[in-house]
C-alpha positions as CSV (number, residue, x, y, z in Angstrom):
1,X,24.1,39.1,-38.8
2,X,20.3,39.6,-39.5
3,X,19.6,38.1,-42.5
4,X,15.9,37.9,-43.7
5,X,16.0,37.1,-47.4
6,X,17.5,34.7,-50.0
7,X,17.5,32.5,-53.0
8,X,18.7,29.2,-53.1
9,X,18.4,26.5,-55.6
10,X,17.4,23.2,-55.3
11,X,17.1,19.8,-56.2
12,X,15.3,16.7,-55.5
13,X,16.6,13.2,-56.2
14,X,16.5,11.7,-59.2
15,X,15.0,8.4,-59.6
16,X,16.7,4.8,-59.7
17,X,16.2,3.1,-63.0
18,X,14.5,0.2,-63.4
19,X,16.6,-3.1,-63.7
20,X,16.2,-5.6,-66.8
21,X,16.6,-9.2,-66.0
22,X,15.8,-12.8,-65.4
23,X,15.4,-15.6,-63.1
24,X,18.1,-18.0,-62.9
25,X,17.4,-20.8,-60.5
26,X,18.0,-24.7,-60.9
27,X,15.0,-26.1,-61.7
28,X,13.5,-23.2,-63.4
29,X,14.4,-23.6,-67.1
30,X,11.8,-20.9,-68.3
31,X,12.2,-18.3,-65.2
32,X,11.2,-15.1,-66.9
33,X,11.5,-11.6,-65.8
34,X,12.9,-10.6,-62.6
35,X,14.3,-6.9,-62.9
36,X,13.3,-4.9,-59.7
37,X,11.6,-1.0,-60.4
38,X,14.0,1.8,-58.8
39,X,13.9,3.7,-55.9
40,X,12.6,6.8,-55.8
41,X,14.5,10.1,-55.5
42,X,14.5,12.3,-52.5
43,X,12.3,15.4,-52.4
44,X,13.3,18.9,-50.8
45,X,11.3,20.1,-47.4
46,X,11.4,23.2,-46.0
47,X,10.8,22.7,-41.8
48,X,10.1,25.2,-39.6
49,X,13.0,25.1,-36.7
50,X,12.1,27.2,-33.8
51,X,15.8,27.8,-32.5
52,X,16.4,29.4,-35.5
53,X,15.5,33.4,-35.9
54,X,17.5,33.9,-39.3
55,X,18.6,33.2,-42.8
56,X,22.1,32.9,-42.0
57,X,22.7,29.3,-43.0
58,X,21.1,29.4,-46.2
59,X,22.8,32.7,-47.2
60,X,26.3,30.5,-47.4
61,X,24.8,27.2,-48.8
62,X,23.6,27.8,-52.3
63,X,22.7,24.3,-53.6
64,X,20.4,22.3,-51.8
65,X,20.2,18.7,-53.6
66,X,18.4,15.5,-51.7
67,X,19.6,12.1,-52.3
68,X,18.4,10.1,-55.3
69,X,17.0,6.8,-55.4
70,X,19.5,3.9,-56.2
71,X,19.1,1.3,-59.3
72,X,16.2,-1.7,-59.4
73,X,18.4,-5.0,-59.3
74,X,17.8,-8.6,-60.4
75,X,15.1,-11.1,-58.3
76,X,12.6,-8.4,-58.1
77,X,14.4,-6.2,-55.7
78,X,13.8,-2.6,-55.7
79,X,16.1,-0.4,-55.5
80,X,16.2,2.6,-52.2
81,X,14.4,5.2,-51.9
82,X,16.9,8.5,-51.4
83,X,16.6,10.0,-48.2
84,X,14.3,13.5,-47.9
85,X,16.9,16.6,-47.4
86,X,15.4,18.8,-44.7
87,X,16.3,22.3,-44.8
88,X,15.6,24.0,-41.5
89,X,14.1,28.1,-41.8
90,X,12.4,29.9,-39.3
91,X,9.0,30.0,-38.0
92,X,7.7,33.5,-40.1
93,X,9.5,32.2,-43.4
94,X,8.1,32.4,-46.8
95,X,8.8,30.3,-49.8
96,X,8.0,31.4,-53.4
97,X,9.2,30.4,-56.9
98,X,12.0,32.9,-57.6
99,X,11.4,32.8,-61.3
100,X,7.4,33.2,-60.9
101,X,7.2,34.5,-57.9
102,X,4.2,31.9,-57.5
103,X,3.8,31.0,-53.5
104,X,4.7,27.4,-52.8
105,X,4.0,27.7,-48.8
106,X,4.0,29.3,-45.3
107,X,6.1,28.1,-42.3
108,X,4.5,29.3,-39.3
109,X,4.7,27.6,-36.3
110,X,7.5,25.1,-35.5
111,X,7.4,21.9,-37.2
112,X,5.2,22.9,-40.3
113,X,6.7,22.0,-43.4
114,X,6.8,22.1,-47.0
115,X,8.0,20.1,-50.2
116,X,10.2,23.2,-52.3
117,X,11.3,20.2,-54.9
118,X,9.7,16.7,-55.6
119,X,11.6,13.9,-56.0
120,X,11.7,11.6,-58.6
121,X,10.0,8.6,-59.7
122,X,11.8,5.1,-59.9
123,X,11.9,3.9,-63.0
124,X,10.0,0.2,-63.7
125,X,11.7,-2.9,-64.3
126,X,11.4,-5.2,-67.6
127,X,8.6,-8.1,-65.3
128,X,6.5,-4.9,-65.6
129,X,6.3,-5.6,-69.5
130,X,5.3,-9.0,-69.8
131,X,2.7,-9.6,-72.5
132,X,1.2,-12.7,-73.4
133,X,3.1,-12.1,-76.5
134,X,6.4,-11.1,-75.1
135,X,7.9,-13.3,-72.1
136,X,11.2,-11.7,-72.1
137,X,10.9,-8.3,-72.5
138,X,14.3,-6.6,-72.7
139,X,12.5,-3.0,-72.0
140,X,12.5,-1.2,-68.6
141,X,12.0,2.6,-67.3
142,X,14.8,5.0,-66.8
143,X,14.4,6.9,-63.1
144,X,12.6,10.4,-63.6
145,X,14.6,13.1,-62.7
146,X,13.6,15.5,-59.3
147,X,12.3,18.8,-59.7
148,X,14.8,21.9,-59.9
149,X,14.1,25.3,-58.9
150,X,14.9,28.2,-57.9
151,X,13.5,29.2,-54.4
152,X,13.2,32.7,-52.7
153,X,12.9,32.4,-49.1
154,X,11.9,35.3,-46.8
155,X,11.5,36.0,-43.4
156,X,8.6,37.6,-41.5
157,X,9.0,37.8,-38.1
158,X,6.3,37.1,-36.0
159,X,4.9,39.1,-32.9
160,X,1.9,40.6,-31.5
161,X,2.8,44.1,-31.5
162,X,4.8,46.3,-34.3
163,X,6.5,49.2,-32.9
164,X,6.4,52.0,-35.8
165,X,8.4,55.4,-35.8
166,X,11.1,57.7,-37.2
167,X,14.8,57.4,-36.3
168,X,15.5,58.0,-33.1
169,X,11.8,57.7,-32.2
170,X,13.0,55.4,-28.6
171,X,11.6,52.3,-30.3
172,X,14.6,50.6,-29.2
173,X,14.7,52.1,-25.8
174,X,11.0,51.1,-25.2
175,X,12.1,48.2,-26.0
176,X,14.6,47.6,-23.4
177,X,12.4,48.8,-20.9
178,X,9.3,46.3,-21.1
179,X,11.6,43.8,-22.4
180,X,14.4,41.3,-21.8
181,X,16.0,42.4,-25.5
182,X,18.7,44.7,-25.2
183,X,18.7,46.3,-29.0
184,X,21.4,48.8,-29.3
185,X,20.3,52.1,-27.6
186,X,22.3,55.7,-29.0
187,X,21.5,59.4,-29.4
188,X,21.9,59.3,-32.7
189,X,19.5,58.6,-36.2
190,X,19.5,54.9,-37.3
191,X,20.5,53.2,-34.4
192,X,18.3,49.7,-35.7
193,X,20.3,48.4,-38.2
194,X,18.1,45.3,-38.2
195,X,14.7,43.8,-36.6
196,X,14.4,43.2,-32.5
197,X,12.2,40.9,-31.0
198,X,11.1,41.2,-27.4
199,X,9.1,39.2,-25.4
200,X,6.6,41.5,-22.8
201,X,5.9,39.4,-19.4
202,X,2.6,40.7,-17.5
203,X,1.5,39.5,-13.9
204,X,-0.7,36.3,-14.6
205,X,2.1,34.5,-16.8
206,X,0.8,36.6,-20.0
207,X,3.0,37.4,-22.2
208,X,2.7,39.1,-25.9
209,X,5.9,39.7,-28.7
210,X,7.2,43.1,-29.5
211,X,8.5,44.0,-33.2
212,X,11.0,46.8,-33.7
213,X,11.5,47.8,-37.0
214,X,14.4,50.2,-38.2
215,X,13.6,53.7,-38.1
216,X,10.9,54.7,-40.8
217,X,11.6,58.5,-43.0
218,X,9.5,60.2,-45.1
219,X,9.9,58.1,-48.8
220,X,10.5,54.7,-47.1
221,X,8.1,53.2,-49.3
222,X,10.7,54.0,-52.2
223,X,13.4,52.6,-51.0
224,X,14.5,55.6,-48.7
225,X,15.9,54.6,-45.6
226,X,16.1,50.7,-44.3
227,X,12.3,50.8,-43.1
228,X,11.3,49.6,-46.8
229,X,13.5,47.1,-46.3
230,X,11.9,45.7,-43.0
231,X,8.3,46.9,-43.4
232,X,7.8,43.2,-44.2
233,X,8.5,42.0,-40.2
234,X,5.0,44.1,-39.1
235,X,2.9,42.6,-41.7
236,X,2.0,39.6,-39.6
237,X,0.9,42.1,-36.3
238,X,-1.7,42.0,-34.6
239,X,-1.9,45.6,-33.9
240,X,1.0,48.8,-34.1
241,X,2.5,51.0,-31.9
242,X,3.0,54.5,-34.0
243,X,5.7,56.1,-32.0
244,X,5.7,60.0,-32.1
245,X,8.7,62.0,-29.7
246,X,6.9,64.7,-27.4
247,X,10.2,66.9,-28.6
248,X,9.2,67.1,-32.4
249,X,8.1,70.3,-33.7
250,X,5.1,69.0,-35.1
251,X,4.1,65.3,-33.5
252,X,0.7,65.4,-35.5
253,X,3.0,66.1,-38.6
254,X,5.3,63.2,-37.7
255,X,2.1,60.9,-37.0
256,X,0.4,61.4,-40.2
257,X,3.6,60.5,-42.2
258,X,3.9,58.1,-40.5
259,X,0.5,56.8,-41.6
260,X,1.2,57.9,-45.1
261,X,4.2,55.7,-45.4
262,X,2.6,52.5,-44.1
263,X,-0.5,52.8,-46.3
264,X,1.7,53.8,-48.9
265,X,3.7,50.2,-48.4
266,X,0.7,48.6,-48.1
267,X,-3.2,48.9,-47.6
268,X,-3.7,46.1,-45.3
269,X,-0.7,47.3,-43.0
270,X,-1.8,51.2,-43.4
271,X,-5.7,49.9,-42.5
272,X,-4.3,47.8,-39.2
273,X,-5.0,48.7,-35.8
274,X,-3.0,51.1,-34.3
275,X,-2.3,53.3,-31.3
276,X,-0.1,55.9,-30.6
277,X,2.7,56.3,-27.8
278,X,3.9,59.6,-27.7
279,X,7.6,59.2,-25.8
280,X,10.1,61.1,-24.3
281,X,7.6,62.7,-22.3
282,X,10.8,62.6,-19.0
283,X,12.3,65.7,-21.5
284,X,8.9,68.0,-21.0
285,X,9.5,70.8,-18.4
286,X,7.6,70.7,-15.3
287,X,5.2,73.7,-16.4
288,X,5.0,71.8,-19.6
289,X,2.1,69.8,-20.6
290,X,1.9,66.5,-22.8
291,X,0.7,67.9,-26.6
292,X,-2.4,67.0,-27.8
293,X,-2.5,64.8,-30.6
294,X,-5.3,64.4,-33.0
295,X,-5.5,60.5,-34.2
296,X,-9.1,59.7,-34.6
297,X,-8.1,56.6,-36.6
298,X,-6.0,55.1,-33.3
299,X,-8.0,52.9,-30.7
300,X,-5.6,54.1,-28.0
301,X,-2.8,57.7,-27.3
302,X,-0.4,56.8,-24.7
303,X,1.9,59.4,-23.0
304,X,5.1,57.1,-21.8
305,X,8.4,57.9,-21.0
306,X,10.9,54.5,-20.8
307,X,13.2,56.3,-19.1
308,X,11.5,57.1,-16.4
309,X,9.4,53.9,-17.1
310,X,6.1,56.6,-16.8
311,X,3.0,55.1,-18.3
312,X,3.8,51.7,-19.7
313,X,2.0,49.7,-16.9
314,X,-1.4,51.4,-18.3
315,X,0.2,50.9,-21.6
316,X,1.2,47.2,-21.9
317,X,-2.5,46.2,-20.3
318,X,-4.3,48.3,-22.7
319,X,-2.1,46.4,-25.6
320,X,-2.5,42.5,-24.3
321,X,-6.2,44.0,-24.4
322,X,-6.5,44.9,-27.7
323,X,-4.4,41.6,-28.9
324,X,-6.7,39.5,-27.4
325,X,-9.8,41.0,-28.7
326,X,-8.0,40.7,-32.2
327,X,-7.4,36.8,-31.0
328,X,-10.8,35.9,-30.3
329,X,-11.9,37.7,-33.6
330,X,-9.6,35.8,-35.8
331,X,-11.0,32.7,-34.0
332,X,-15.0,33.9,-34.5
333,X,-14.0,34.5,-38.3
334,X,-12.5,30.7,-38.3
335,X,-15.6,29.3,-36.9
336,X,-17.9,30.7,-39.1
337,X,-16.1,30.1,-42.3
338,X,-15.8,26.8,-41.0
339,X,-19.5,26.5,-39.9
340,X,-18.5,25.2,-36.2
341,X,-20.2,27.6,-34.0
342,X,-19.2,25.8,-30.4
343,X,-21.5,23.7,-28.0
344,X,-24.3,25.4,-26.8
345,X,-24.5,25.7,-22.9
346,X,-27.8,25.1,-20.7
């Protein structure tokens, strides 16, 4: 089961309390205080585990609560520090407030992490209060309690490529073809119950990641369909693949709803780079010639049949092209708003 959003609640440890008493050693008539502060309370972190590809775990655990600190005790001893929970998500997830819907952070790449709920503080002990007027203060600090709050965690999966279409569009099929993922293939409307992700392997060891979405229909940016439900998982794309059947009545129709419905969803997904693949092209007769699409907008119009495997050698190249130019732009714009510009070579 695909599961790409949830809330959960959680709760970091509260802290020990501080501890309120006195030296008691032969020889030391007069030892004063001696009460230890508390430990403090475990916090909440969010880690990104890359064997992980779903939300599964946290769909049937709820409650998240870390350990909290333990007591302060008597000859200055402090009490321990609870132990951190780690909650392992995804590389892709998101984590907001669910009440504010306020961002608390981004999990990316494996091993980035996040705090989701502080711990709390240890209380202090009473040798913390010594005055030169009170030498046996009776007063110490109760242990603060650890945040609680509810947390929404989503999903965005993270590839290279979005692949973009209506039901029954050969997303999937594509797929299969210039992929080890084996989505499930049919002849009939809504196949893709549920985000694939394929990896593409080019001579050269290059690789790039492949996004397929469930099919997309004509109000999907109003709930109609599951493509609203999944638009999120091609946000993070370097570039999409708008796929248009050769067998539609109208392909330039198809493509401009298609258009329509992401910038509809979204203006920075309906302003990202796209090209289009029209497929199916093995079902054209042999007298029959590829329509002409009109897509000024697209860097790129493709003609592929995964079938017969036709056209997706001049495909994939053109798209591990086009990712890396959108690669070494990101890292141009990171230079310059960082001010490092590189060495300069003789």
């Amino acid at each position: 089961m695909f599961v790409d959003r949830v809330v959960i609640n959680v709760y970091g440890g509260a802290g020990g309390a501080g501890s309120e008493a006195y030296r008691r050693e032969k020889g030391v008539p007069h030892g004063g205080p001696a009460g230890g502060d508390g430990g403090n309370g475990g916090s909440v972190v969010m880690v990104a585990d890359a064997q992980l590809s779903t939300l599964l775990d946290l769909r049937y655990r709820q409650h998240h609560r870390a350990q909290r600190g333990l007591h302060g005790s008597g000859k200055n001893k402090t009490g321990r520090s609870g132990d951190d929970l780690i909650v392992p998500v995804p590389p892709g997830t998101l984590v907001k407030d669910a009440d504010t819907e306020v961002v608390i952070g981004e999990l990316l790449e494996p091993g980035d992490h996040v705090v989701v709920a502080k711990g709390g503080r240890g209380g202090r002990g009473n040798v913390h209060f010594v005055t030169s007027t009170n030498q046996t203060p009776i007063r110490w600090e109760s242990g603060r309690p650890g945040e609680e709050r509810r947390v929404e965690v989503e999903l965005k999966l993270i590839a290279d490529v979005g692949l973009v279409g209506e039901p029954n569009a050969g997303k999937s099929t594509f797929l299969a073809a210039v992929s080890k993922a084996r989505p499930k293939v049919a002849d009939y409307p809504f196949t893709t119950l549920a985000p694939n992700l394929g990896i593409v392997e080019l001579p050269d060891f290059r690789t790039f990641a492949v996004a397929d979405i469930p099919g997309i229909v004509e109000g999907a940016h109003e709930g109609k369909g599951l493509g609203l439900q999944f638009l999120r998982h091609i946000e993070r794309t370097r570039t999409l693949v708008l796929m248009v059947p050769v067998d539609v009545p109208d392909p330039g129709q198809v493509y401009r709803e298609l258009r329509e419905e992401l910038a509809s969803y979204s203006e920075e997904l309906g302003a990202r780079p796209h090209c289009v693949v029209l497929t199916k092209t093995d079902l054209l007769g042999p007298e029959e010639d590829t329509p002409v699409l009109d897509a000024p907008e697209a860097w790129g119009v493709f003609p592929v049949s995964s079938v017969a495997r036709t056209g997706l050698p001049a495909l994939l190249e053109a798209l591990w092209l086009r990712i890396r130019e959108v690669i070494d732009a990101e890292a141009a714009g990171e230079a310059a708003a960082t001010g490092d510009e590189g060495w300069d070579t003789p």
